[in-house]
C-alpha positions in Angstrom: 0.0 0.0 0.0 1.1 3.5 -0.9 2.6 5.5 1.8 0.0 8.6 2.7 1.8 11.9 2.8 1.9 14.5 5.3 3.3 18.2 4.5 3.6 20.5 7.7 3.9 24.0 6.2 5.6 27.1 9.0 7.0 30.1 8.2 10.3 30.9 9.7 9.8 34.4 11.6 8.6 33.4 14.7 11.1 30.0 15.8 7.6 28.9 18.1 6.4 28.1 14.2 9.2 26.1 14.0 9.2 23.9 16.9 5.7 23.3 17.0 6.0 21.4 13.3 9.0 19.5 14.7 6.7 18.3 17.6 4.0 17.2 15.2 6.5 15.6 12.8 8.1 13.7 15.5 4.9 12.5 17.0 3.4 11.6 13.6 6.4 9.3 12.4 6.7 7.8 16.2 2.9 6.5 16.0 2.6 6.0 12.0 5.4 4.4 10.3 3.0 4.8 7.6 3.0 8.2 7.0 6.3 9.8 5.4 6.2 13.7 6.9 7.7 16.7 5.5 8.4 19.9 6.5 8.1 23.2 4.5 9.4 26.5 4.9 6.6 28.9 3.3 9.9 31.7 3.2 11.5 29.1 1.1 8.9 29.7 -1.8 8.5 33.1 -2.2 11.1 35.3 -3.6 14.5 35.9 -2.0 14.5 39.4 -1.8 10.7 39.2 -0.8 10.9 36.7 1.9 14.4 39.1 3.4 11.9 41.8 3.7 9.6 40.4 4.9 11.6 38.9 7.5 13.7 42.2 8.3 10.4 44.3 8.5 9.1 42.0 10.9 12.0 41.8 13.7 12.5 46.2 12.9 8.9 46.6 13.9 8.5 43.9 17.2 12.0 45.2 18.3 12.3 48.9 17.6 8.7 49.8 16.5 6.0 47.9 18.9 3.4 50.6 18.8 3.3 50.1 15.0 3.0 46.1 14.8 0.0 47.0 17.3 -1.6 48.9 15.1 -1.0 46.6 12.2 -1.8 43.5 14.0 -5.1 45.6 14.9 -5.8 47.0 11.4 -5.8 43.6 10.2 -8.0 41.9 12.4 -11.0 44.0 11.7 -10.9 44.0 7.9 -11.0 40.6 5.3 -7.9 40.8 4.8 -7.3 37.5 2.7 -8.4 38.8 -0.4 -5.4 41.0 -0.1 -3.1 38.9 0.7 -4.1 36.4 -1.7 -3.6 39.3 -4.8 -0.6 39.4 -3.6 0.4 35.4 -3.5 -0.9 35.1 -7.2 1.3 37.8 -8.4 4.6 36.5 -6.8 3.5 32.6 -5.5 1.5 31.5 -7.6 3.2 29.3 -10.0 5.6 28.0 -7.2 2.8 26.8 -4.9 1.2 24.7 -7.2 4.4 23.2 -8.4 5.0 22.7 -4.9 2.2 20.7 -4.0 1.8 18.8 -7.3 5.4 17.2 -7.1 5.2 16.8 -3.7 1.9 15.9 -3.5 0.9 15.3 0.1 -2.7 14.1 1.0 -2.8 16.9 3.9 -1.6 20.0 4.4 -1.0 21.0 8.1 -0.3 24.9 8.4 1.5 26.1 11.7 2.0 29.8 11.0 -1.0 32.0 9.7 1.2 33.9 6.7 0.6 29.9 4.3 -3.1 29.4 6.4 -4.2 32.2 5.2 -3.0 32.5 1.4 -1.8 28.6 0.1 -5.7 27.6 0.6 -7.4 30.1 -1.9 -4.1 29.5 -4.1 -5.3 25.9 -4.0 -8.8 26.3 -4.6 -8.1 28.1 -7.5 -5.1 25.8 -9.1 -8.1 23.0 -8.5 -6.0 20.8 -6.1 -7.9 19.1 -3.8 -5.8 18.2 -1.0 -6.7 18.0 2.8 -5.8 21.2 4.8 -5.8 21.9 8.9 -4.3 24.8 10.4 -2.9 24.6 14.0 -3.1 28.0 16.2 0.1 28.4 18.1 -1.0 30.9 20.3 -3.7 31.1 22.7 -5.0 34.4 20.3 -7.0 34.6 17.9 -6.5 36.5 14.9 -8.0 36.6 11.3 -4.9 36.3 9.4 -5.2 32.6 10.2 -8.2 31.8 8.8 -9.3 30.6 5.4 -13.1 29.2 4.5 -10.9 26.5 2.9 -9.4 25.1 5.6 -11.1 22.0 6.8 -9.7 21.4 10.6 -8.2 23.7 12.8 -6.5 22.7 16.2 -6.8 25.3 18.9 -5.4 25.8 22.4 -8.6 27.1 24.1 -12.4 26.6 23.9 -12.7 30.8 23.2 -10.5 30.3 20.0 -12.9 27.6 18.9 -16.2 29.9 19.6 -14.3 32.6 18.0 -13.6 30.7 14.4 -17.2 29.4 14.1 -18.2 33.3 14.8 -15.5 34.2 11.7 -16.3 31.4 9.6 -19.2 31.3 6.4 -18.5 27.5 6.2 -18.7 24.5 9.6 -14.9 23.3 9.9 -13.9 20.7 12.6 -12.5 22.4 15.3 -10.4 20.5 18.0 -9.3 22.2 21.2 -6.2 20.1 22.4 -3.6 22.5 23.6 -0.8 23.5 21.8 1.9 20.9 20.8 5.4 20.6 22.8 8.4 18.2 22.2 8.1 15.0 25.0 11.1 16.0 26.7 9.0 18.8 28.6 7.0 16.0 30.0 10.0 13.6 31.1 11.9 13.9 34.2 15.3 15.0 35.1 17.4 14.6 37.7 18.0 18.5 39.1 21.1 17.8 40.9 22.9 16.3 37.4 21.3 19.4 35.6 22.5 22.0 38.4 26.0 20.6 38.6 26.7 20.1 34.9 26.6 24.5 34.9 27.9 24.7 38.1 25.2 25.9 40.5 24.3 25.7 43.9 21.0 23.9 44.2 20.0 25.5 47.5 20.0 29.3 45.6 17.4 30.4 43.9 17.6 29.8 40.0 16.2 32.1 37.7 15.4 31.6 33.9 15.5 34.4 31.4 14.3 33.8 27.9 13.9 36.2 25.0 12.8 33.5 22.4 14.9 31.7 19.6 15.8 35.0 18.2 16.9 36.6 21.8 14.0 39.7 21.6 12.6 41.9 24.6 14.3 43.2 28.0 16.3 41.0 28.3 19.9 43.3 29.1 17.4 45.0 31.5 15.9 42.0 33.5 19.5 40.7 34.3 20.4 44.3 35.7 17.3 44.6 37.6 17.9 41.2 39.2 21.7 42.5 39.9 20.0 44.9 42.4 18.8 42.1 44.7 20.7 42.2 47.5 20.3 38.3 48.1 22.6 35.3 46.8 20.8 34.5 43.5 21.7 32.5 40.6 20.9 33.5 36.7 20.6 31.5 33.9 20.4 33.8 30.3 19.4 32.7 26.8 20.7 34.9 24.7 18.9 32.6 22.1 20.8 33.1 18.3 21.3 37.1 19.1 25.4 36.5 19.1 25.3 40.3 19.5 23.1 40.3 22.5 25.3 37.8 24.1 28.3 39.3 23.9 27.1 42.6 25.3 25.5 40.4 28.2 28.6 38.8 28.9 30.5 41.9 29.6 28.3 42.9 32.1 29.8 43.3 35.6 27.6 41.4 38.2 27.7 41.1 42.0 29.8 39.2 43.8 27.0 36.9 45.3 25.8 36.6 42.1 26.3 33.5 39.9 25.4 34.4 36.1 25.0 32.3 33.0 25.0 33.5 29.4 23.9 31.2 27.0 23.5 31.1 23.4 20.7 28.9 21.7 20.0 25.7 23.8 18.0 22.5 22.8 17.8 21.7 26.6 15.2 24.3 27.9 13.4 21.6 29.0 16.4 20.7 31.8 17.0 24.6 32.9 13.3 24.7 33.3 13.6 22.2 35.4 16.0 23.4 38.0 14.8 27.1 37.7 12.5 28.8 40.6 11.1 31.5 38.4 10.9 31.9 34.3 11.2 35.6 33.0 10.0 36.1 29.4 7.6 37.1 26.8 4.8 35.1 26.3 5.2 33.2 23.1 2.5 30.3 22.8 4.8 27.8 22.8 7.1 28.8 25.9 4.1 29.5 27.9 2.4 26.1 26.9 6.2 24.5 27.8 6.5 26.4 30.7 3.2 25.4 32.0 3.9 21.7 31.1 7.2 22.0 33.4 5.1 23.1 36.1 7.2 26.5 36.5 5.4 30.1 37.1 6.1 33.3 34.9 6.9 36.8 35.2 6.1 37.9 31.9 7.6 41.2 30.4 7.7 43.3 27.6 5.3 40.8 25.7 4.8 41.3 21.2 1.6 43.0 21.0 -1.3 41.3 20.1 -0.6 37.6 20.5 1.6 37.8 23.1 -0.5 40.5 25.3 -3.4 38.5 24.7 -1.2 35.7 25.5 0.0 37.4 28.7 -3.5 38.2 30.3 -4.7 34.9 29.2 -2.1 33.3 31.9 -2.2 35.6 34.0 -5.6 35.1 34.6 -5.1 31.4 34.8 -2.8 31.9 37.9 0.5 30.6 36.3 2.0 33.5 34.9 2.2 37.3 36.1 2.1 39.9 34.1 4.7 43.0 34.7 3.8 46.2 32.5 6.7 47.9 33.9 10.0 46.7 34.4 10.3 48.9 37.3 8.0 46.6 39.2 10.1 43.7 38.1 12.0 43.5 41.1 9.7 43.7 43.7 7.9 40.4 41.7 10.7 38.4 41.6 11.7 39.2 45.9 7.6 38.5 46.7 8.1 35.1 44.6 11.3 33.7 45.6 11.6 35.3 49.2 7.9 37.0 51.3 6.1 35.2 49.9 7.3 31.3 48.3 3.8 30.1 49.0 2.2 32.1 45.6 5.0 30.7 43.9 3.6 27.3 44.5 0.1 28.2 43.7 1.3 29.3 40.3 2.9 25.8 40.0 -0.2 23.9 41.1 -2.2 26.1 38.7 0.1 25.6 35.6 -0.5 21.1 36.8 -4.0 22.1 36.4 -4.7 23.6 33.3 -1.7 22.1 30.9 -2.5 19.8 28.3 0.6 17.6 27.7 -1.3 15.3 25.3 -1.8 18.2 22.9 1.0 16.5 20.3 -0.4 12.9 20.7 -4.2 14.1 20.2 -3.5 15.9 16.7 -1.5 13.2 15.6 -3.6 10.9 16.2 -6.4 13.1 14.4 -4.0 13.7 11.3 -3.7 9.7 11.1 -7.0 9.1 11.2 -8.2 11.7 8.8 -5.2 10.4 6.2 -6.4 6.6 6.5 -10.4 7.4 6.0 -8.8 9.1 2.6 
């Protein structure tokens, strides 16, 4: 029997894109041997100089201009903004897409960024290739620019994103709510003590985890400097993520004595320094929350994208497992209430995050995918 055909299709701006379709193609080939899974970068197909702007105009305006990718990410949530977008996928994408897809050609389609959700659909409908098509939401927002009337599944984090798409939608798609899918390792144990010796820390002082994403983004020089002002033995681990610049200017930094500091670049073992960590200090991407909430490990989130990631941020602060800081300058104060007055809300947040997190998110759309490829 002929081998069924999966094609995951991200976008590389966001790395949270990225990991989420390495989860699902590592869960897929571990329970279908079946199914042969490949990966596509949508940045890949368009045009080099397009997909550098694109790219480039993106990181400018979330780094340097916030106030204006809030009003973009505003502008386009209130208007139908596919048809746009599509006019502007025939001109330049056109031909490539359907190239794409009819050399390639999977039976589904899985989209895990909303730039392909939104535009390879139409660009299907039109080329008259029928091929299944699911879109999973990586964050817990909702926004327009991931919807199409052609896609036929979507996989959502929250039951409000699944009342919201049946408000947006003309036609009746399946909607699952199954949490956002992580690797396994953020469900499997490790031993602390291995973890904690292997970069030379003291298990008895209090471990805190900075994060700035896969592209090292937000306050993150200013976090580390407002934690130097705590006048208490603490101990600092930094991911400068791939910002080599960022790292080198956080590693000349002068810290205090009682102070242990770690910078590090790009990790693949987040999973292990969550682990030993008291306290994570980020934005609130979708997946770091969801894998920050599967380790069991409260947030102080600051600086968050806006739009996804301030909808993110209320939506776990509300939830009790995250804390929201809108000004750095109340940074400090969190982290002392959290580690030192008061240890016991540091603990609810940790109970909280064991009672909302959905670790089986990865396994449930999987086995979904599989099933809807064998009824094919």
């Amino acid at each position: 029997m002929e081998k069924k055909k999966l094609m995951i299709m991200t976008a590389s701006i966001g790395f949270g894109h990225d990991k989420a379709a390495e989860a699902m193609k590592a869960k897929v080939e571990e329970k279908d041997s079946d199914i042969e899974v490949e990966i596509i970068d949508f940045m890949d197909i368009l045009q080099p100089d397009m997909s550098k702007l694109i790219k480039k105009t993106y990181l400018k305006m979330i780094h340097t201009l916030p106030s204006w990718y809030s009003l973009l990410y505003s502008a386009t949530q209130n208007i139908k903004s596919q048809n746009s977008a599509i006019d502007l996928a025939n001109y330049h994408i056109n031909k490539r897409v359907v190239e794409l897809l009819r050399e390639s050609k999977p039976d589904m389609i899985l989209f895990v960024n909303p730039m392909p959700s939104n535009i390879v659909p139409s660009l299907l409908k039109k080329g008259k290739i029928k091929i299944k098509k699911a879109t999973l939401i990586t964050d817990y927002a909702m926004h327009k620019g991931w919807l199409n009337d052609e896609i036929d599944c979507y996989f959502v984090g929250r039951e409000e994103l699944k009342e919201k798409i049946i408000e947006a939608s003309t036609k009746k798609p399946e909607i699952h709510v199954t949490g956002i899918p992580i690797e396994d390792k953020f469900m499997m144990e490790v031993s602390q003590k291995e973890i904690v010796g292997k970069y030379g820390l003291d298990i008895e002082i209090p471990i805190i985890l900075v994060m700035g994403g896969g592209l090292g983004l937000g306050s993150i020089r200013e976090t580390i400097t407002t934690i130097d002002e705590i006048e208490s033995p603490m101990q600092t681990i930094v991911l400068a993520g791939r910002n080599e610049k960022l790292r080198g200017k956080l590693q000349a930094i002068k810290f205090r004595d009682d102070h242990v500091v770690r910078i590090l670049g790009f990790c693949d073992n987040v999973h292990e320094l969550m682990t030993i960590s008291n306290i994570l200090i980020s934005k609130s991407g979708g997946l770091t929350m969801t894998e920050a909430t599967c380790k069991k490990l409260p947030v102080l989130i600051i600086n968050p994208i806006p739009g996804q990631e301030l909808i993110n941020a209320k939506y776990f602060d509300g939830l009790g497992t995250a804390s929201y800081i809108k000004n750095i300058k109340d940074l400090k104060m969190a982290i002392i209430n959290l580690i030192f007055v008061n240890p016991k809300r540091r603990e609810k947040m940790a109970k909280m995050c064991e009672k909302v997190m959905k670790p089986d998110a990865a396994n449930k759309i999987s086995q979904i995918i599989i099933n809807q490829l064998k009824e094919q």
